[in-house]
C-alpha positions in Angstrom: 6.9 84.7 92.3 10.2 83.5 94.0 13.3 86.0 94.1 15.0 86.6 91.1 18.9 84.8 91.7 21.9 87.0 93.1 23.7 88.7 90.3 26.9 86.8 89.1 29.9 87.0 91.6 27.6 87.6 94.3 26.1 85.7 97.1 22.7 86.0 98.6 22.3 89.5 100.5 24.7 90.4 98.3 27.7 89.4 100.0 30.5 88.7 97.4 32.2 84.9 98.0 34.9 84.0 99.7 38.2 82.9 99.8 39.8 81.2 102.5 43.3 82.0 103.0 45.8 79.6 105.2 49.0 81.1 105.5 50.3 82.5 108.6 51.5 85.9 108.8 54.1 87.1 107.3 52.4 87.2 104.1 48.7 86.7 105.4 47.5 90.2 105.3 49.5 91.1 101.6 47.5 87.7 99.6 44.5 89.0 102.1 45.0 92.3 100.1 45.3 90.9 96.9 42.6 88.3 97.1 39.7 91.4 97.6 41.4 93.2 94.9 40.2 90.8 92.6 36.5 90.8 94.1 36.5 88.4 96.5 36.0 88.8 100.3 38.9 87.0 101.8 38.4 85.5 105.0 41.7 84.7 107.2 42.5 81.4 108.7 45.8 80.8 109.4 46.7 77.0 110.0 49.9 78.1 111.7 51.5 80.7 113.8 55.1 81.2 113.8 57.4 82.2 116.8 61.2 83.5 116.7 63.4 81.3 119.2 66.3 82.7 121.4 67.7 85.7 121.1 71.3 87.3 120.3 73.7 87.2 118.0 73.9 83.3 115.7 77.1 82.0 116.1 78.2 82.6 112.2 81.8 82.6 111.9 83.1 80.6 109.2 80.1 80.3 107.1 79.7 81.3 103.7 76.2 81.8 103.6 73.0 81.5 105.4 69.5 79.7 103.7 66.6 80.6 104.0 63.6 77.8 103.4 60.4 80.4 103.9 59.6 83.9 105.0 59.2 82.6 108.9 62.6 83.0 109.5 63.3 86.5 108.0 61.9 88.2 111.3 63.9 85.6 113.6 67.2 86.2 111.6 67.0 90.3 111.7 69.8 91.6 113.8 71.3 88.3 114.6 73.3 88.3 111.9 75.8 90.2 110.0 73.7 92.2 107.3 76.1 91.3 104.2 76.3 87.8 105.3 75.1 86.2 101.4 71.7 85.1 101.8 70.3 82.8 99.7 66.2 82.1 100.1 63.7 79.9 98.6 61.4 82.5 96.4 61.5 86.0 95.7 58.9 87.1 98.5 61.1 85.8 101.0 64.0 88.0 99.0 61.6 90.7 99.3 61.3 90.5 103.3 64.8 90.1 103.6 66.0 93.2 101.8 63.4 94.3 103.9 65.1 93.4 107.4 68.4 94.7 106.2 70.1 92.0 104.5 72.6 93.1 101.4 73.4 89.9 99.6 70.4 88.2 98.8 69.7 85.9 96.3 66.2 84.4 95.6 66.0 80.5 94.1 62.8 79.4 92.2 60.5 78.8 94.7 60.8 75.5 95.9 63.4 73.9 98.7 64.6 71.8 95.5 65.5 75.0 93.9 67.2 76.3 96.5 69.7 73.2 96.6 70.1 74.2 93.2 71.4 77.5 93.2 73.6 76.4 96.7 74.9 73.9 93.8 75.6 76.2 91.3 76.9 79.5 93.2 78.7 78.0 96.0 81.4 75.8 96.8 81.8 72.9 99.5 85.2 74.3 100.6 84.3 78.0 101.3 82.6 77.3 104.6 79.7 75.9 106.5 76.1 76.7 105.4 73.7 77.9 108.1 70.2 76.2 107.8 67.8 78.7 109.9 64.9 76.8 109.8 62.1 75.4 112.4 62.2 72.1 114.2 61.6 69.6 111.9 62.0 71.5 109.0 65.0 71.3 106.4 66.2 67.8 106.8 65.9 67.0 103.0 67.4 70.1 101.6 70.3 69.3 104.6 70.7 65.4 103.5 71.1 66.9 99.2 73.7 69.1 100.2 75.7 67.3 102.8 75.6 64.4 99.7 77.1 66.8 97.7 79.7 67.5 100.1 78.7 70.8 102.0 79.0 71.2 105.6 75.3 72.3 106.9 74.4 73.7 110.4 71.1 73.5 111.0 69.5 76.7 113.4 66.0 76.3 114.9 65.1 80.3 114.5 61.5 79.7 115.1 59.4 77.3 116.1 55.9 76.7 114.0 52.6 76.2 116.0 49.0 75.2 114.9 46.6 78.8 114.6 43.4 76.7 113.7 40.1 78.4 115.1 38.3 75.7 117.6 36.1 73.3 115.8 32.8 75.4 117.1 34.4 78.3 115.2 35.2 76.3 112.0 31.5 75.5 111.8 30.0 78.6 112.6 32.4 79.7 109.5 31.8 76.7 107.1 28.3 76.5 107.6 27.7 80.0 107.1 28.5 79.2 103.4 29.4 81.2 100.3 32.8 79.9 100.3 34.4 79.5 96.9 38.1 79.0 97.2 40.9 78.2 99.6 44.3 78.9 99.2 47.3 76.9 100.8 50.4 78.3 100.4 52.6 75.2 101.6 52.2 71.8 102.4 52.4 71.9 106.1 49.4 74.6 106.2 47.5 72.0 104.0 48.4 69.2 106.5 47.5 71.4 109.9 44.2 72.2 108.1 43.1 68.9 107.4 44.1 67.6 110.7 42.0 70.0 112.7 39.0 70.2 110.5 36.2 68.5 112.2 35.3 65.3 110.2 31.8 66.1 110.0 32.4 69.4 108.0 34.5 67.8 105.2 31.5 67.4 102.9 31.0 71.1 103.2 34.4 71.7 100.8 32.5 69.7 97.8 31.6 73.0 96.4 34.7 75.2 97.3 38.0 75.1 94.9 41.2 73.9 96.7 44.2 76.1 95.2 47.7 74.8 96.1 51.3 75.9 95.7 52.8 72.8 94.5 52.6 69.0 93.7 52.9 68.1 97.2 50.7 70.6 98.6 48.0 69.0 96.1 48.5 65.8 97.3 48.0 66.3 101.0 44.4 68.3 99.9 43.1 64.9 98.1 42.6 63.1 100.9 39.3 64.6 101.2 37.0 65.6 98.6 36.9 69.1 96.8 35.0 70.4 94.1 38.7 70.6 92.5 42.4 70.5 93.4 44.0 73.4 91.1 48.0 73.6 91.4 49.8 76.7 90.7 51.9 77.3 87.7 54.7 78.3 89.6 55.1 78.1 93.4 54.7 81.6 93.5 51.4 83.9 94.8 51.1 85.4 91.3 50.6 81.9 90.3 48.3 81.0 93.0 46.2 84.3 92.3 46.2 84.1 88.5 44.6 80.6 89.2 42.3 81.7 91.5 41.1 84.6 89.1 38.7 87.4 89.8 35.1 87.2 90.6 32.6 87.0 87.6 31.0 90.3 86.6 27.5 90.4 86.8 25.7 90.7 83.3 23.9 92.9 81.8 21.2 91.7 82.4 21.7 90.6 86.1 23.0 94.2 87.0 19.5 95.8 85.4 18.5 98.8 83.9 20.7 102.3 84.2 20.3 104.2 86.9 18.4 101.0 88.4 
């Protein structure tokens, strides 16, 4: 007779499935964390690494306030600026990591860069000062362009400089072919574009079966170029949102788990 099937939530050999995670550090090891709390075995694979540039004080004077697009610039930013200098960042996580580093006056937007012009719009003034953009090259120019239209003064600061972290393609199949992948998360929509462009054609039919979990509209879009089993966005561009989608493993049943003391 052949084998009876692996209990629900559970792979052959009894290895639970796993979620692919693609955000860089910080923030890789906490949704690393979270992602086995709700059964899963998360597997790390950073699309990017991030690097802090220069060193020393940021030439600040005169601005009114410094913005933060993601949570790669906290560590670049610690110590080269005054600590009550108002900061104003794109989500609460980066808020979190900020308060972290030292900073006093932080104020956390709704999580996208179009939220962050938002509250700039709303809680400051184009005659105060300059705004400092500490961002990464290439980063920022949209949220620069809606508030310069608006009549803002923005400096942009390369703070760190972003990298791809993709394993070699030998490594990527040794992983993907290994199977019992269920999920991937991608927390932006440069990791989504890094991933895609370093994944070896010849392993993209592999992700038929495996649930693509994005952050936002655009993060969605970049993922449908190849094909998924599905392309689920996040309520809000947040990692409750991203987790609550991704929801826990199934419990085996009763009847899969077997008799007590089994």
């Amino acid at each position: 007779m052949p084998p009876d099937p692996p209990p629900a939530g559970l792979r052959p050999g009894g290895q639970r499935p796993a979620v692919l995670i693609t955000r860089p550090e910080p923030g890789l090891t906490e949704t690393m964390d979270a992602v086995s709390a709700l059964g899963w075995r998360p597997v790390a694979l950073p699309a990017l690494r991030a690097e802090p540039v220069g060193q020393g004080p940021l030439a600040a004077r005169g601005a009114q306030a410094v913005l933060v697009t993601s949570g790669q610039a906290v560590a670049a930013l610690a110590g080269r600026l005054p600590p009550d200098l108002p900061m104003l960042v794109v989500g609460a996580a980066t808020a979190r990591r900020a308060r972290d580093a030292g900073f006093t006056r932080v104020t956390a937007a709704g999580g996208t860069a179009d939220a962050l012009a938002d509250l700039v719009l709303s809680a400051r003034h184009a005659g105060d000062g300059a705004l400092l953009l500490a961002t990464a090259a290439g980063y920022g120019h949209t949220l620069a362009d809606r508030l310069r239209r608006s009549g803002f003064r923005v400096i942009r600061r390369r703070v760190y400089r972003v990298r791809p972290a993709m394993p070699p393609p030998a490594a990527l199949r040794a992983l993907l072919q290994d199977g019992g992948i269920a999920a991937a998360l991608f927390f932006s929509a440069e990791t989504a574009r890094q991933f895609l462009r370093r994944l070896p054609r010849d392993l993209r039919d592999r992700l038929r079966d495996v649930r693509a979990i994005a952050i936002s509209d655009g993060t969605a879009q970049i993922l449908d170029a190849i094909p998924w089993r599905a392309i689920e966005r996040a309520a809000t561009p947040d990692q409750a949102a991203m987790l609550d989608r991704l929801g826990p493993v199934a419990a085996p049943s009763r009847r899969d788990a077997g008799p007590p003391g089994a």
